[in-house]
KOLKEKOL-311137 format. One record per residue (C-alpha): residue number from 1; x, y, z; residue in one letter. Coordinates in steps of 0.1 Angstrom, whole numbers. Last residue first. Example, Ala and Ser with C-alpha at 12.3 -4.5 7.8 and 13.67 -1.06 7.14 Angstrom:
# KOLKEKOL-311137
> 2,137,-11,71,S
> 1,123,-45,78,A
//
This chain:
# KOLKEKOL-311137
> 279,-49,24,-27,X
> 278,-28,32,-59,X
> 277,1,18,-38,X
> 276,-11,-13,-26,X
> 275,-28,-23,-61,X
> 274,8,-21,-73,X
> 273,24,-41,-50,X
> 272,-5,-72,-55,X
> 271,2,-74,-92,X
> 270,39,-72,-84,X
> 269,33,-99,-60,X
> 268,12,-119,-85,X
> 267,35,-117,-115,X
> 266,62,-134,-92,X
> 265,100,-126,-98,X
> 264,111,-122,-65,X
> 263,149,-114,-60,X
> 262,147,-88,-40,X
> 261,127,-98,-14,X
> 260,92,-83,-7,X
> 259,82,-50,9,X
> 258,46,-33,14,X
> 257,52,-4,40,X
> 256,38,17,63,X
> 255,55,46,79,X
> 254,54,53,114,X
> 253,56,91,126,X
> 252,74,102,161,X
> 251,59,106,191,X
> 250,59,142,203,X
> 249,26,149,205,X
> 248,11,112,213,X
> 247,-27,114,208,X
> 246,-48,97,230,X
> 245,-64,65,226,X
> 244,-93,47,245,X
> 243,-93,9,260,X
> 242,-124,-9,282,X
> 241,-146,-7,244,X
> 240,-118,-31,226,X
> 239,-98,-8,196,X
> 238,-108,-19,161,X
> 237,-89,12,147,X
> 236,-63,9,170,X
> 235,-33,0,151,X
> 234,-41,26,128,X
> 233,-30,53,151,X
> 232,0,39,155,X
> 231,11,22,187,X
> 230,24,40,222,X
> 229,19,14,252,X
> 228,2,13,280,X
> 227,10,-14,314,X
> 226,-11,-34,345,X
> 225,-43,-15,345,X
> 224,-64,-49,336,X
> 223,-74,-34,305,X
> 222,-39,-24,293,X
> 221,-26,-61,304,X
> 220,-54,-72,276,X
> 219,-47,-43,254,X
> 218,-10,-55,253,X
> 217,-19,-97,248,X
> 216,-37,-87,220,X
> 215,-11,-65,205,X
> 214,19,-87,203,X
> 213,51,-99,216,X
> 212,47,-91,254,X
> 211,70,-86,280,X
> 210,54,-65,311,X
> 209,70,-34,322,X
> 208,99,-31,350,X
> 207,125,-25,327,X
> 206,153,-40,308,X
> 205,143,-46,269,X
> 204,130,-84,257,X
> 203,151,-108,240,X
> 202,139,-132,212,X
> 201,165,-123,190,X
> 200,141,-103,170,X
> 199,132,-78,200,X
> 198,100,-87,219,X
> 197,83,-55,228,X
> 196,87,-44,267,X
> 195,53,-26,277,X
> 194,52,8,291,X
> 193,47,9,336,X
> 192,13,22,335,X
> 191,12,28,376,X
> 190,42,48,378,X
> 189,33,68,349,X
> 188,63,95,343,X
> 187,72,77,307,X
> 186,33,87,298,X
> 185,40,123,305,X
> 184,75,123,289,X
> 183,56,105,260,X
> 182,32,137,257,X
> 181,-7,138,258,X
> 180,-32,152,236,X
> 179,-69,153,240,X
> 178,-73,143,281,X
> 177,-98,119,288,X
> 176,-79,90,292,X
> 175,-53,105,312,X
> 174,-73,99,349,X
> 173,-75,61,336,X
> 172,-106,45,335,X
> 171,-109,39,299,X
> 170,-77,21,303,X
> 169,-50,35,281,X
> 168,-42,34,245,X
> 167,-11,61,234,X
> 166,-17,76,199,X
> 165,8,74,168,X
> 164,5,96,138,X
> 163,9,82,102,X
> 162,26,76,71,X
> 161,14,61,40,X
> 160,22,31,14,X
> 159,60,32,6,X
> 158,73,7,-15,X
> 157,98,-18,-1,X
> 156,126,-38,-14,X
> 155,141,-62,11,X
> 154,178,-63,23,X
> 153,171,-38,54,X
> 152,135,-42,65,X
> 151,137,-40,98,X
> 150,99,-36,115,X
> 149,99,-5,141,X
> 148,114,18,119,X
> 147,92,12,97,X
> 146,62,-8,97,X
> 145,61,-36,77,X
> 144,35,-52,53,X
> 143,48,-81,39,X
> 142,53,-98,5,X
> 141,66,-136,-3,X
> 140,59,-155,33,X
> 139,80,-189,38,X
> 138,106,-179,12,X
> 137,134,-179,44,X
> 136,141,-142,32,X
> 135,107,-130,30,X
> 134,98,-152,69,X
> 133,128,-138,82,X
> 132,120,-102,73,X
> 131,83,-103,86,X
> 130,92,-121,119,X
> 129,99,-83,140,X
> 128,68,-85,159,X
> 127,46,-118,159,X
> 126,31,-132,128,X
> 125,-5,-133,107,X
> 124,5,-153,74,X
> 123,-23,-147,53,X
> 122,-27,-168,21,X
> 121,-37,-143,-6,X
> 120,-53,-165,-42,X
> 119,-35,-157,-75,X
> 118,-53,-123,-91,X
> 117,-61,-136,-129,X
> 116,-82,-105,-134,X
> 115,-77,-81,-104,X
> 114,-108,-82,-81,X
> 113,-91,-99,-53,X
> 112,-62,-76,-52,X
> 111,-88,-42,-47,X
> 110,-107,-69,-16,X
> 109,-74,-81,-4,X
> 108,-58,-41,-3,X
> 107,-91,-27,14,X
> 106,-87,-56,39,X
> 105,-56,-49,47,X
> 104,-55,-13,48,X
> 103,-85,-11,74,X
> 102,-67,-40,94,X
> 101,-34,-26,94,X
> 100,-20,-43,126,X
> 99,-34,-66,152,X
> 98,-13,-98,142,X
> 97,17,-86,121,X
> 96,10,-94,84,X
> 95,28,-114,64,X
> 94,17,-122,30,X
> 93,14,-155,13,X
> 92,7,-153,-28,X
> 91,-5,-187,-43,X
> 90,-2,-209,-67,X
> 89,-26,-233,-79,X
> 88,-24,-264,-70,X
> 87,-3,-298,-69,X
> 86,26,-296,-91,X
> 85,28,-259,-97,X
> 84,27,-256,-59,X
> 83,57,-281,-49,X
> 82,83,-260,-76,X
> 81,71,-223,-59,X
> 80,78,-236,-26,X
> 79,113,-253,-33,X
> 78,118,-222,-59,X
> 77,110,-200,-25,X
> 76,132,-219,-2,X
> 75,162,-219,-29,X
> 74,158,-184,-32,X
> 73,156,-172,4,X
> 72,184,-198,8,X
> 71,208,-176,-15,X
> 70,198,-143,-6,X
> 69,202,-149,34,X
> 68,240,-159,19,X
> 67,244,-129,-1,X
> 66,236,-106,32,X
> 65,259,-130,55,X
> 64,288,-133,28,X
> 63,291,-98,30,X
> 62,291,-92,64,X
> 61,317,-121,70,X
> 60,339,-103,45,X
> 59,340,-76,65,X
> 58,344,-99,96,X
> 57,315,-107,117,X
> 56,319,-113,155,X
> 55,320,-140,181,X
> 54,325,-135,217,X
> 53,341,-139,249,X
> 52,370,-166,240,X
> 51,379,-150,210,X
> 50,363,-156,176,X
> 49,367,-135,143,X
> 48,342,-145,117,X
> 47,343,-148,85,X
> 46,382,-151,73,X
> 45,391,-155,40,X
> 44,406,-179,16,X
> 43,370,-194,1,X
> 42,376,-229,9,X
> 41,394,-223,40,X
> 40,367,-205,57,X
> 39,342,-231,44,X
> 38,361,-253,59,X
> 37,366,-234,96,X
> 36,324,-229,95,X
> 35,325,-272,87,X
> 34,345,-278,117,X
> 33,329,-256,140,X
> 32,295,-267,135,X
> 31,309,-302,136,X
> 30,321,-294,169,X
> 29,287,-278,182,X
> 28,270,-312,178,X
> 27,239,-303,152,X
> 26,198,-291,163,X
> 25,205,-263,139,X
> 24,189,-234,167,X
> 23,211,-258,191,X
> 22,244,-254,170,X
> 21,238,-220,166,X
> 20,233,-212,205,X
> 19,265,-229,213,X
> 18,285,-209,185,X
> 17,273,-176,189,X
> 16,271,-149,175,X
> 15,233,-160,167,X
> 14,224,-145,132,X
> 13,262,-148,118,X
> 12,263,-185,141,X
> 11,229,-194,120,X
> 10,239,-172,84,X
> 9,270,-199,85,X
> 8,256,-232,88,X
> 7,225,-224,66,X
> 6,252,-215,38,X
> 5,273,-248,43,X
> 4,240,-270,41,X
> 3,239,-253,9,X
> 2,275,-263,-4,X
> 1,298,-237,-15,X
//
C-alpha cells in the first residue's frame, strides 16, 4: 500500500462521501474512485459498500481506517520529528481547547518546566473536537481532552481529575442568583436558548440556539442575553465580571484527560504525562 493510497482512503472513511473527499483532497472525484477501487483490489477485500444514497464502512473497512489513521500519524510525526533534529531543538506541542483548563495548564507548564532536560511546550490552542486529529495527523503530540465531550477513541489517555459542571448566565438574569439549578430548568429558558457546539464534521445540532465553536464567542452571546450553556466548573475559573455560574444538579461529571497517540515514543511526552498525574 502506497501512502498517497492511505490518505485517500481515511478522507472518503472520515467523509462518507465521495464528492466531499475529493474536495477535502483538492483531487478530480474519478481518480478518487479509481485508486479507492485499486487498493480494493490489491488487498482482495471490500472497504466500503457504495449505493447510490450513501457510503459505508465494511468490517474490513473499519479496520483498515483505525490502522490507516496510525500509519500517517506516524509518518507525520517522524516527518516532524526528522525536520526538528536538523534545525532546533525539539519540542513537545500540546493541544489545548481555547478557554479550557487554565489553572491545570499552567500548573502542569510550570511542574514540566522545572524537570531537568524538560524539551520546550509549544501550545496548540484549538476549537472543539480537533484534539484527536491534530495526535493522529502528528501536528500536536499530547492533549488535554475532556471526556465524553472530546473523542478520544484510538489514543491512550491517563486520567487527571473529574469534576462538576455549572451553568454561566448573565449576571442579570432572574437564575443567577439562585445556588443550584437543574438542566430541565435551564432547557425551559425561552430567552437563553442553549448554545449548538460544533460537532467534528463541522456540523452544528438542530435548534434554535446560536452555533459557536468555542468559549469566547459563548460568554460573549451569554453577555448580550442571547444563549447559556452548561461547561465544567473549571472552564470558568477566569469567568468575565457580566457572567456568573450556578451549579448544574443533574449534569453529569467531566473527566480530564492527558492522551497522546499510541505509538509515541518521545521521552518528553512521557516526562510531561507523568508530571500531569502527580499534579
Amino acid at each position: 500500500m502506497e501512502i498517497r493510497e492511505l490518505q485517500y482512503f481515511v478522507a472518503v472513511a472520515e467523509e462518507l462521501h465521495f464528492g466531499k473527499a475529493a474536495e477535502r483532497l483538492d483531487i478530480a472525484q474519478p481518480a478518487l474512485s479509481r485508486t479507492i477501487a485499486q487498493l480494493e483490489r490489491r488487498l482482495g477485500v471490500t472497504l466500503l459498500e457504495r449505493t447510490s444514497r450513501k457510503v459505508a464502512l465494511t468490517d474490513a473497512g473499519s479496520v483498515l481506517l483505525a490502522e490507516a489513521r496510525s500509519i500517517l500519524s506516524a509518518v507525520a510525526t517522524a516527518e516532524r520529528r526528522t525536520q526538528e533534529a536538523a534545525t532546533s531543538q525539539p519540542r513537545v506541542v500540546l493541544a489545548v481547547k481555547t478557554g479550557t483548563a487554565g489553572e491545570l495548564l499552567a500548573k502542569l507548564l510550570d511542574a514540566y518546566r522545572a524537570e531537568p532536560g524538560a524539551a520546550p511546550v509549544e501550545l496548540l490552542l484549538c476549537e472543539a473536537h480537533q484534539h484527536r486529529r491534530l495526535l493522529l495527523s502528528g501536528q500536536a503530540d499530547v492533549a488535554l481532552l475532556h471526556l465524553p465531550f472530546d473523542p478520544a477513541e484510538g489514543l491512550d489517555t491517563e486520567t487527571l481529575y473529574t469534576e462538576k459542571q455549572v451553568a454561566i448566565l448573565p449576571i442579570a438574569h432572574p437564575l443567577a442568583a439562585r445556588a443550584q439549578i437543574r438542566a430541565a430548568e435551564l432547557a425551559a429558558l425561552p430567552d437563553l436558548p442553549p448554545a449548538r457546539w460544533c460537532r467534528a464534521d463541522g456540523s452544528y445540532p438542530d435548534g434554535p440556539g446560536p452555533e459557536v465553536r468555542n468559549l469566547g464567542q459563548i460568554y460573549q452571546l451569554i453577555a448580550l442575553g442571547r444563549t447559556t450553556v452548561v461547561v465544567p466548573e473549571s472552564a470558568a475559573v477566569d469567568l468575565r465580571r457580566d457572567l456568573v455560574t450556578v451549579p448544574v444538579l443533574d449534569a453529569p461529571p467531566v473527566t480530564t484527560v492527558i492522551a497522546w497517540p499510541p505509538h509515541s515514543r518521545q521521552r518528553a511526552v512521557a516526562d510531561l504525562v507523568r508530571v500531569a498525574t502527580r499534579l
